[in-house]
VOMAR-369693 format. One record per atom (N, C-alpha, C): residue number from 1; residue in one letter; atom name; x, y, z. Coordinates in pm, whole numbers. Atoms other than C-alpha are relative to their C-alpha. Layout:
// residues N
@num:NUM&residu:A&atome:CA&east:X&north:Y&up:Z
...
//
This chain:
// residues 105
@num:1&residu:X&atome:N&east:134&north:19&up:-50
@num:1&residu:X&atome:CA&east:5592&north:7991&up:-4358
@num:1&residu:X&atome:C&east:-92&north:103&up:-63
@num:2&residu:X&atome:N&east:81&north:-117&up:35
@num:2&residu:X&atome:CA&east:5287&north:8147&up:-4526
@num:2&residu:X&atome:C&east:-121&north:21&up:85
@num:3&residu:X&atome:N&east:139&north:-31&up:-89
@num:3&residu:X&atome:CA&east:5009&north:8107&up:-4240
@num:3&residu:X&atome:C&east:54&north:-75&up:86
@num:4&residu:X&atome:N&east:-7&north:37&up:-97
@num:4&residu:X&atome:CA&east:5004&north:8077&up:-3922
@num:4&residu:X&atome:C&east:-103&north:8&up:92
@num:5&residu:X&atome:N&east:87&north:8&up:-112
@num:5&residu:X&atome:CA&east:4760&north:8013&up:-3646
@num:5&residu:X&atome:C&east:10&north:33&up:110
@num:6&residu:X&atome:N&east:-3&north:-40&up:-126
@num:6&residu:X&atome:CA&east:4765&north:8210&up:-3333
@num:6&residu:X&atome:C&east:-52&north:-79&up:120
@num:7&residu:X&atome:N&east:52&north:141&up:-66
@num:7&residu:X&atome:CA&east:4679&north:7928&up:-3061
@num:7&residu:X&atome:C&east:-26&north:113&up:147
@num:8&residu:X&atome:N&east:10&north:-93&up:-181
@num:8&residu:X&atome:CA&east:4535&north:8147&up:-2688
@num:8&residu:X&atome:C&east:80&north:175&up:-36
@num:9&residu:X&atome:N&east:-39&north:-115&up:62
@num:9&residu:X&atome:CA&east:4599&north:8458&up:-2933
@num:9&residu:X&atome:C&east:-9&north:133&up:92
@num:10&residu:X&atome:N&east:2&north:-137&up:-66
@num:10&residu:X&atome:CA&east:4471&north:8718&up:-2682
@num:10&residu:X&atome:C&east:-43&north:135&up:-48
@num:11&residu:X&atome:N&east:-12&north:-107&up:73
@num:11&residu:X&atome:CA&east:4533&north:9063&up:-2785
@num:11&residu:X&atome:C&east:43&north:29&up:-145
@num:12&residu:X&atome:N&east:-81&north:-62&up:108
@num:12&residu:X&atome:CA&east:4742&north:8999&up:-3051
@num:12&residu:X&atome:C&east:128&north:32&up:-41
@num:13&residu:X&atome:N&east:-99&north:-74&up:-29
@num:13&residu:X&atome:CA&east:5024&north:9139&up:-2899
@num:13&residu:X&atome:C&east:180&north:-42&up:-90
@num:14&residu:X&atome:N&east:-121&north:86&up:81
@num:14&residu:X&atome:CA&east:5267&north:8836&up:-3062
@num:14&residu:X&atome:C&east:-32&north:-30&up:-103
@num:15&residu:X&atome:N&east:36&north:50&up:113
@num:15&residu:X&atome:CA&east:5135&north:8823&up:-3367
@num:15&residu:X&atome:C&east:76&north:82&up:-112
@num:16&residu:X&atome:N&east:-59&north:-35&up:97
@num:16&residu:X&atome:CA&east:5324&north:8868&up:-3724
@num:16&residu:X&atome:C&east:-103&north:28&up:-130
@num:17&residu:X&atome:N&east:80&north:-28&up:117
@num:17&residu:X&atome:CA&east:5179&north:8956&up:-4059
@num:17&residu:X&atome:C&east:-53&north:-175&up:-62
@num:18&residu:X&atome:N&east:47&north:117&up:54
@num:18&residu:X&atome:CA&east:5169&north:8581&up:-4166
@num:18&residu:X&atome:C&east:-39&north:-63&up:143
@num:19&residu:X&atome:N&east:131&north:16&up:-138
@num:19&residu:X&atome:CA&east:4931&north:8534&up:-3858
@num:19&residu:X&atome:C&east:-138&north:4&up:-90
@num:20&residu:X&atome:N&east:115&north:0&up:108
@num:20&residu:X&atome:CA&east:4654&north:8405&up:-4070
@num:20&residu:X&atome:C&east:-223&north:-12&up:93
@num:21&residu:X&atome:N&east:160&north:4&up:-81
@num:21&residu:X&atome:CA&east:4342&north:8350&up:-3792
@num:21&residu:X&atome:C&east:120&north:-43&up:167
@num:22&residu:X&atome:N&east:-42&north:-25&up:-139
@num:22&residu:X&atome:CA&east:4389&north:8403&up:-3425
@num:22&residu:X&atome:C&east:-140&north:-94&up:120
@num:23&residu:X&atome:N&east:117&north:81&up:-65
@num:23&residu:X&atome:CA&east:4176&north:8149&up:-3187
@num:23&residu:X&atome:C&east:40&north:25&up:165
@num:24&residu:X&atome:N&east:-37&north:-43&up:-185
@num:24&residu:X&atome:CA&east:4104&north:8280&up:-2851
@num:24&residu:X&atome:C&east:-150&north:-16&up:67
@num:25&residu:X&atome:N&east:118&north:41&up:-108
@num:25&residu:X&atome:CA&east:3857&north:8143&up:-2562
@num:25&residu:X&atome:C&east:-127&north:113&up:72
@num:26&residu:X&atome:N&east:61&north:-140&up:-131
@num:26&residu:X&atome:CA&east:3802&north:8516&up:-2405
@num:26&residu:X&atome:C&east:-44&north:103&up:-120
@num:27&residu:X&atome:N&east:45&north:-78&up:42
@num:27&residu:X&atome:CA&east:3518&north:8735&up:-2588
@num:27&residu:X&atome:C&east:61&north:140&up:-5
@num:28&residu:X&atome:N&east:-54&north:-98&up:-6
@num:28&residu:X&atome:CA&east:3697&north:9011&up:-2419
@num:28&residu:X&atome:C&east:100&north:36&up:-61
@num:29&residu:X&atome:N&east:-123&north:-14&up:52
@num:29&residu:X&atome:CA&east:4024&north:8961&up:-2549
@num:29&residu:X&atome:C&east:-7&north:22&up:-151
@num:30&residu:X&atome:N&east:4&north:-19&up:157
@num:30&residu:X&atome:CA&east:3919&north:8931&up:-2900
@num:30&residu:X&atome:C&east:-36&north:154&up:-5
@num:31&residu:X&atome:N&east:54&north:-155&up:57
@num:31&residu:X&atome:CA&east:3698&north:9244&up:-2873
@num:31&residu:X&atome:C&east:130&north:154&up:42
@num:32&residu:X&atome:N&east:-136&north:-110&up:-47
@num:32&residu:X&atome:CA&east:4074&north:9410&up:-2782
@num:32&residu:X&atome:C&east:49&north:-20&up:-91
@num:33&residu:X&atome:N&east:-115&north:34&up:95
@num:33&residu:X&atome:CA&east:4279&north:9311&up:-3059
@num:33&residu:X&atome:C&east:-53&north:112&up:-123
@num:34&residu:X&atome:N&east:-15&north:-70&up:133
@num:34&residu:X&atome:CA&east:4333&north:9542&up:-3311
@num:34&residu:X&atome:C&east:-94&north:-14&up:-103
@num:35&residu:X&atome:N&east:74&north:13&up:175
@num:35&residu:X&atome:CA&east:4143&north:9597&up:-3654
@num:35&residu:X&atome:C&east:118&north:-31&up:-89
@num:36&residu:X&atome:N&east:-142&north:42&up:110
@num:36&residu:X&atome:CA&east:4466&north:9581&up:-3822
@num:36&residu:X&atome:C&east:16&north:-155&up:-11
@num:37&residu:X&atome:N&east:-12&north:97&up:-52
@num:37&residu:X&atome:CA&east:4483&north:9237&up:-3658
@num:37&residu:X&atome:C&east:1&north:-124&up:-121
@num:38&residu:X&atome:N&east:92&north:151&up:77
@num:38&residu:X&atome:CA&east:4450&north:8869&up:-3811
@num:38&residu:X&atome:C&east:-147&north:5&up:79
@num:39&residu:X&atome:N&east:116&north:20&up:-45
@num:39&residu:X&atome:CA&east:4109&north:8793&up:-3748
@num:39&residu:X&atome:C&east:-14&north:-156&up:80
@num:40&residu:X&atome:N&east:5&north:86&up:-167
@num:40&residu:X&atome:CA&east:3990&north:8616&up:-3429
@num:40&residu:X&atome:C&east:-132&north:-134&up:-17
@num:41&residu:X&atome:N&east:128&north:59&up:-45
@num:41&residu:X&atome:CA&east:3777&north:8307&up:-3392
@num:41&residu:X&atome:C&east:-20&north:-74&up:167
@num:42&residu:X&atome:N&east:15&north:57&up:-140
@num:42&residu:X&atome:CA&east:3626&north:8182&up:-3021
@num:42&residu:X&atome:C&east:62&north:-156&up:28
@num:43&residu:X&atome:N&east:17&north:123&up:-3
@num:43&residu:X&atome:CA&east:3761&north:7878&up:-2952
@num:43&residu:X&atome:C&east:134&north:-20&up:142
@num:44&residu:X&atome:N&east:-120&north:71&up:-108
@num:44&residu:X&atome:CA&east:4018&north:7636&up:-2713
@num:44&residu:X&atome:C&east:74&north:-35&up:-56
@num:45&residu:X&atome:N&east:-54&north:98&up:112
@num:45&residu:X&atome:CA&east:4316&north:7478&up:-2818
@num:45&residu:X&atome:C&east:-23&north:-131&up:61
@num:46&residu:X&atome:N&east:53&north:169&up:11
@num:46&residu:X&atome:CA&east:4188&north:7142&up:-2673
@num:46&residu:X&atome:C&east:-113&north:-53&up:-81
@num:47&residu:X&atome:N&east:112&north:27&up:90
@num:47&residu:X&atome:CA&east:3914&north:7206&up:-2949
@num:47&residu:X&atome:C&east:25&north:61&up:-123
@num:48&residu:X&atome:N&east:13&north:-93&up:90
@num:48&residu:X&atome:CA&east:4036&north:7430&up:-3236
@num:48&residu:X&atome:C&east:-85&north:-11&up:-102
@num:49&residu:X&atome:N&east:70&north:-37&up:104
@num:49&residu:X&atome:CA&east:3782&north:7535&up:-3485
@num:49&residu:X&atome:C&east:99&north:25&up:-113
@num:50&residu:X&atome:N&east:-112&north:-29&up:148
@num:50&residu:X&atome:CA&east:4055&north:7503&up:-3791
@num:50&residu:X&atome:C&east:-6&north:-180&up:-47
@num:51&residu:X&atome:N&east:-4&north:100&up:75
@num:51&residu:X&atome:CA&east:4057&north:7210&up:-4055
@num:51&residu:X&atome:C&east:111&north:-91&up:48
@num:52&residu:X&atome:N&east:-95&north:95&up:-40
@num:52&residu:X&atome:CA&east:4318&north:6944&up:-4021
@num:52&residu:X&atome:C&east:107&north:55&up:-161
@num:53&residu:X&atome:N&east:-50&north:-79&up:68
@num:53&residu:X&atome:CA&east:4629&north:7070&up:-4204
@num:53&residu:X&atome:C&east:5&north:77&up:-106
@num:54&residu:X&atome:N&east:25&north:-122&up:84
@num:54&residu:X&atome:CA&east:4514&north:7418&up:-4296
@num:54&residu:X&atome:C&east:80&north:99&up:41
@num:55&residu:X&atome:N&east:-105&north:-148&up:17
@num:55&residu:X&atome:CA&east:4809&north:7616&up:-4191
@num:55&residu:X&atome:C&east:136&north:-41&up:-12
@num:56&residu:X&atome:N&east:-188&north:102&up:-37
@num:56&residu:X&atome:CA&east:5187&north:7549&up:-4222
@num:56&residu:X&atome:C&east:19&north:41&up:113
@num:57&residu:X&atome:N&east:-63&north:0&up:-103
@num:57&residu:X&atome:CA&east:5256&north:7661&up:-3877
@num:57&residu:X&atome:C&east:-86&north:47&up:129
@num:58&residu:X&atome:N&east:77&north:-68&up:-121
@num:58&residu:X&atome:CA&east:5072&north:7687&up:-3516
@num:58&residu:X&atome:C&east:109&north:67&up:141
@num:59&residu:X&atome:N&east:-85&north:-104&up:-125
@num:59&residu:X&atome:CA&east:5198&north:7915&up:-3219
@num:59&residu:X&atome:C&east:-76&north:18&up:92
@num:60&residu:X&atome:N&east:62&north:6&up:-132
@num:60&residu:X&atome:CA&east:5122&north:7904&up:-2860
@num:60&residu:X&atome:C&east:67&north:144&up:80
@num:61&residu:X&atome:N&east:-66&north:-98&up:22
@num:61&residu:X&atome:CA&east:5304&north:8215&up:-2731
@num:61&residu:X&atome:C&east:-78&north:73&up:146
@num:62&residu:X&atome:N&east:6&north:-16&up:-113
@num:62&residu:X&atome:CA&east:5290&north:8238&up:-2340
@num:62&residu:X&atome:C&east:-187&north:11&up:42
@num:63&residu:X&atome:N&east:147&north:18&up:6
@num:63&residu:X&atome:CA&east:4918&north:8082&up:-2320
@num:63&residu:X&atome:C&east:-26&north:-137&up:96
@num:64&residu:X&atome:N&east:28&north:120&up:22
@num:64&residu:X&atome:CA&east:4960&north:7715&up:-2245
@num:64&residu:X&atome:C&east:-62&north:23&up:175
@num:65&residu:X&atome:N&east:73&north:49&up:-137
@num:65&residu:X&atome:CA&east:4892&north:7766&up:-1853
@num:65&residu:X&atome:C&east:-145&north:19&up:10
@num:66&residu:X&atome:N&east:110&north:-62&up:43
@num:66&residu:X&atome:CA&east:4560&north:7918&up:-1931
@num:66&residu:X&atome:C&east:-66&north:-165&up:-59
@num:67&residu:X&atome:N&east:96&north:118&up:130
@num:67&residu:X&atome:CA&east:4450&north:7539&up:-2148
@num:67&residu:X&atome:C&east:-9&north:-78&up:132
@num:68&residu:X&atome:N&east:50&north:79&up:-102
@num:68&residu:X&atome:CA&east:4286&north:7281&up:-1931
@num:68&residu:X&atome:C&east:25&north:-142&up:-32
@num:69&residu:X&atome:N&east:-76&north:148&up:21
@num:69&residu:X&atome:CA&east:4465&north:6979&up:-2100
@num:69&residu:X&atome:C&east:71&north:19&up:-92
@num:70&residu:X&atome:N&east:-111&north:-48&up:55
@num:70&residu:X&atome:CA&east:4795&north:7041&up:-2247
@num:70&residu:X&atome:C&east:16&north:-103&up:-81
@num:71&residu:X&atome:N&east:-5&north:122&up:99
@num:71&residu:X&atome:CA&east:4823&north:6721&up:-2439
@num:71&residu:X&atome:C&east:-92&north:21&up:-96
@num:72&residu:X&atome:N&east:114&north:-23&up:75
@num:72&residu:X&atome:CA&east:4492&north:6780&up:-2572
@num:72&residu:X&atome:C&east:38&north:128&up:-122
@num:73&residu:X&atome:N&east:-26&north:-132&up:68
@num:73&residu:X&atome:CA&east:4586&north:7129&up:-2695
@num:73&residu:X&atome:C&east:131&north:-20&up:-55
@num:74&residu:X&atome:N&east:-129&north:14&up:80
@num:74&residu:X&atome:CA&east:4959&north:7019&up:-2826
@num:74&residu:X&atome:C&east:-62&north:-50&up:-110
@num:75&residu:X&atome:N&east:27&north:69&up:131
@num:75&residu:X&atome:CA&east:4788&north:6759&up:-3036
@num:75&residu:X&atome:C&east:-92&north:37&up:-92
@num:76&residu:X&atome:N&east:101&north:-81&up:141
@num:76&residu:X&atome:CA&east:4524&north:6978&up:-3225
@num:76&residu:X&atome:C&east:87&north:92&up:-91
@num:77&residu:X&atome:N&east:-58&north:-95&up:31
@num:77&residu:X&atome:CA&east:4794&north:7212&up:-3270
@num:77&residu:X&atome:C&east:92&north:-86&up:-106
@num:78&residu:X&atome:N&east:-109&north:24&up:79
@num:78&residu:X&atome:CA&east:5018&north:6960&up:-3464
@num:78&residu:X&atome:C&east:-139&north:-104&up:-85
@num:79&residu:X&atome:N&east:117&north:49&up:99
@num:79&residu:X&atome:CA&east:4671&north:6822&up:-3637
@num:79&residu:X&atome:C&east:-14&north:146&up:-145
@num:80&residu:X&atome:N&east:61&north:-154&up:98
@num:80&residu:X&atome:CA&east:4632&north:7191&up:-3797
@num:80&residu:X&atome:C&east:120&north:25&up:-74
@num:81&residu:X&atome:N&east:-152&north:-15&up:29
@num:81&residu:X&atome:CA&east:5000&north:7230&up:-3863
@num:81&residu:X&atome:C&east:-23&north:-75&up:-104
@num:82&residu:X&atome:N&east:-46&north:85&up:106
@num:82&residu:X&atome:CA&east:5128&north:7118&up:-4165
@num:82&residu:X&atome:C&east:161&north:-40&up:8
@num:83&residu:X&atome:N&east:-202&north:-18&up:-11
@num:83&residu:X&atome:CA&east:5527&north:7230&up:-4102
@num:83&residu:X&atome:C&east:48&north:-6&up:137
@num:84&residu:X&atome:N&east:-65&north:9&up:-131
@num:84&residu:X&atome:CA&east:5577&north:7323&up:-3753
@num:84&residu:X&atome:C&east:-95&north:32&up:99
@num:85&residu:X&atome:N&east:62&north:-40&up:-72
@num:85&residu:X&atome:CA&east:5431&north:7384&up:-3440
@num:85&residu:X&atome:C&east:94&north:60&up:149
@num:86&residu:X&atome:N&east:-77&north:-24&up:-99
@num:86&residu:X&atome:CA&east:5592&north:7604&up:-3160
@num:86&residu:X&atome:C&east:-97&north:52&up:79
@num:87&residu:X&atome:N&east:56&north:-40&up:-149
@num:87&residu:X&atome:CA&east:5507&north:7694&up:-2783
@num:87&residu:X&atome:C&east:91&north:37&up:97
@num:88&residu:X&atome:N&east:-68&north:-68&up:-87
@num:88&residu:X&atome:CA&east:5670&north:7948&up:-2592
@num:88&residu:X&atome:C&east:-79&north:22&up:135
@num:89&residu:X&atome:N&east:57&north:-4&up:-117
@num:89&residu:X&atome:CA&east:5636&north:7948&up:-2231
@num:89&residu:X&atome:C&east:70&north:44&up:110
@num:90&residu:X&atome:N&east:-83&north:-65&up:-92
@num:90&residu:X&atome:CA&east:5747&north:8043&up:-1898
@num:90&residu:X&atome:C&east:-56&north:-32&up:120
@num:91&residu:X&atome:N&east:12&north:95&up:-102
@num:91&residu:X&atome:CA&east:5775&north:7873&up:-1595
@num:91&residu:X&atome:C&east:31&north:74&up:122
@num:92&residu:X&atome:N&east:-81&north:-88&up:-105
@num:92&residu:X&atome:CA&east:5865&north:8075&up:-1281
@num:92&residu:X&atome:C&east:73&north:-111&up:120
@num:93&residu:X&atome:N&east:-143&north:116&up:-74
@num:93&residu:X&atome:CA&east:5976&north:7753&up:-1074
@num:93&residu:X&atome:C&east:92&north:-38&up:-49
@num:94&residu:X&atome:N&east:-116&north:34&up:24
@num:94&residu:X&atome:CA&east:6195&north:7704&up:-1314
@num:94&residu:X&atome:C&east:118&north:130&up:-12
@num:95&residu:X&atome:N&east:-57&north:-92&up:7
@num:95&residu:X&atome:CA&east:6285&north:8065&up:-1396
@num:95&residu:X&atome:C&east:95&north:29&up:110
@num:96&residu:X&atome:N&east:-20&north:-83&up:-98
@num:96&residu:X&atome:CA&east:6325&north:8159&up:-1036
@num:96&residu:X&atome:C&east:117&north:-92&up:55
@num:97&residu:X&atome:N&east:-88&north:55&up:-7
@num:97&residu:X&atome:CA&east:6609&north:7917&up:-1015
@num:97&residu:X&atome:C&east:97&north:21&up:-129
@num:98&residu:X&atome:N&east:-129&north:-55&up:32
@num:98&residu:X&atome:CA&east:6844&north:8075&up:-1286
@num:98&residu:X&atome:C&east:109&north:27&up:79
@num:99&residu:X&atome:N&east:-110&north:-62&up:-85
@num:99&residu:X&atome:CA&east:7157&north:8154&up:-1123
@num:99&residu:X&atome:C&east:15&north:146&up:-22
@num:100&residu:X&atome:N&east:-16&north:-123&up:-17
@num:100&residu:X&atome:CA&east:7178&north:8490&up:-1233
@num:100&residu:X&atome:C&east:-124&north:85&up:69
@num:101&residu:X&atome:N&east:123&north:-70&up:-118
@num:101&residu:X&atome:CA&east:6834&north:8566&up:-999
@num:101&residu:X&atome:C&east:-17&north:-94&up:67
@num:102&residu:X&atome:N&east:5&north:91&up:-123
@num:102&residu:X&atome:CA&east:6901&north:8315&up:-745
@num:102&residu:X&atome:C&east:49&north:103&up:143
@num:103&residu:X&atome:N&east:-16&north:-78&up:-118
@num:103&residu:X&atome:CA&east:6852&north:8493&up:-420
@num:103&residu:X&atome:C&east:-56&north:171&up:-22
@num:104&residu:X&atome:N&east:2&north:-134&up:15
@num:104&residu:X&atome:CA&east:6722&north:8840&up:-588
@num:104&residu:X&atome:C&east:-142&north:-25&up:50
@num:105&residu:X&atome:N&east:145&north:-14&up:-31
@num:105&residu:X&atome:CA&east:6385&north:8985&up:-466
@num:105&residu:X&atome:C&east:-104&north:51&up:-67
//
């Protein structure tokens, strides 16, 4: 992969060197991210401001509850994509039913 698209980028915090533009909703969050950073533009992923496949790979990366139509925002994300598109997430109704923290507090 030589670019990638940060999808509800945030801070930054998950981002790699081939992190080529970072698209995030929250003024604040951008004006946090690093200078070192990929560079940030305002946007949603049920709207991304990026061409139609201008990156080989988009990344969602513990954001998606935050989007206000998840379909909407999968399918821009595999519009921009050229190669892949991943979305890491985390569920706590499902978490909180592991067996190895079933019953912990």
């Amino acid at each position: 992969m030589r670019s990638v698209a940060n999808i509800g980028a945030g801070t930054g915090s998950y981002e790699t060197p081939r992190v080529v533009v970072a698209v995030e909703p929250s003024s604040v969050m951008i004006a946090q991210r690093a200078r070192s950073g990929a560079p940030a533009v305002r946007g949603a992923a049920e709207h991304l401001p990026i061409g139609t496949g201008a990156v080989d790979a988009a990344m969602a990366i513990l954001t998606i509850h935050h989007w206000a139509d998840l379909a909407a925002g999968v399918a821009e994300m595999i519009r921009v994509a050229r190669r892949r598109v991943v979305v890491f997430t985390w569920d706590h109704s499902v978490f909180s039913r592991f067996w190895l923290l079933r019953g912990a507090a």
